[in-house]
Every structure is written in C-alpha cells, then in structure tokens.
C-alpha positions in Angstrom: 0.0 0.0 0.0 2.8 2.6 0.2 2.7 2.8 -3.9 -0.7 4.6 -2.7 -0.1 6.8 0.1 -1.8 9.7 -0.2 -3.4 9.3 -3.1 -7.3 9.3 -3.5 -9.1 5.7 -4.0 -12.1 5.1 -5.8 -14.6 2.7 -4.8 -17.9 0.8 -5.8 -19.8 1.0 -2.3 -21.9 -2.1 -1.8 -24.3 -3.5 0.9 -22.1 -4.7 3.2 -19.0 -3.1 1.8 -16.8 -1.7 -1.1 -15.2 -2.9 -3.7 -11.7 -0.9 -4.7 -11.4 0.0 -8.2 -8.3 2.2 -8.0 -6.2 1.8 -5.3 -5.1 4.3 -2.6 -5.2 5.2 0.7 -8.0 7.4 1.7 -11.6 8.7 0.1 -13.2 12.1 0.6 -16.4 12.7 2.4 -18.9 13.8 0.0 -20.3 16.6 3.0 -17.0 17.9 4.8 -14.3 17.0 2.5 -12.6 15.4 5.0 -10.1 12.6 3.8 -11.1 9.2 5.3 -8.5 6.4 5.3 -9.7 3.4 4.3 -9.4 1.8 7.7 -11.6 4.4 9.0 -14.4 4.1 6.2 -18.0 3.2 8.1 -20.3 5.0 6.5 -21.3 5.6 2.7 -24.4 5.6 0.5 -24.7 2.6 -2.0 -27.5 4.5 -4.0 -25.5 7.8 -4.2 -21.7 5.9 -4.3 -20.2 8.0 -2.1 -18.6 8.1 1.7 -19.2 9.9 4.7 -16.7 10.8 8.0 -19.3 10.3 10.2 -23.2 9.2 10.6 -23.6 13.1 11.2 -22.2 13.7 7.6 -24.1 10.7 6.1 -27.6 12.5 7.8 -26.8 15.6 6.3 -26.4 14.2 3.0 -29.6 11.9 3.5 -31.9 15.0 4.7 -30.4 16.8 1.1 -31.5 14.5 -0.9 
C-alpha cells in the first residue's frame, strides 16, 4: 500500500462493503471534504456511491436528498 499513500481511492460501495477500483489510501467525504483512510471508512451511501466521515455527515447528505 505505500505505492498509494496519499493518493485518493475510488470505490464501488456495496451493501455490506466496497469494492476498490483504484487503489489508494483514503476517500473524501462527500459533505466535509474530510479525507477518510480506508481503515476508518464506516459510513457511505450505495445508491448515491459516495462516503461519509461520520453518521452526522451521512444524515446531512440523506436530509439533502
């Protein structure tokens, strides 16, 4: 994974989890901006495809929408 620190991943959220289809390190929260490292990554919308810091960020972008 160190040919990928610091650079952005891109993922295919699923049900129960994601599915990388570039590697890297981190993704960025779709409300804050915030990077999250993939390690952190709890919370994402499957329908929208994208992630969320926190369930306060994934709200937010639920009340939007």
């Amino acid at each position: 994974m160190l040919m990928n620190a610091g650079r952005p991943a891109k993922l295919n959220y699923l049900a129960n989890g994601f599915r990388v289809l570039v590697p890297g390190d981190h993704v960025v929260c779709a409300v804050s901006g915030q990077s999250i490292a993939l390690d952190d990554l709890r919370y994402w919308s499957v329908a929208r495809q994208e992630a969320y810091v926190s369930a306060v960020e994934a709200t937010k972008a639920e009340q939007k929408a």
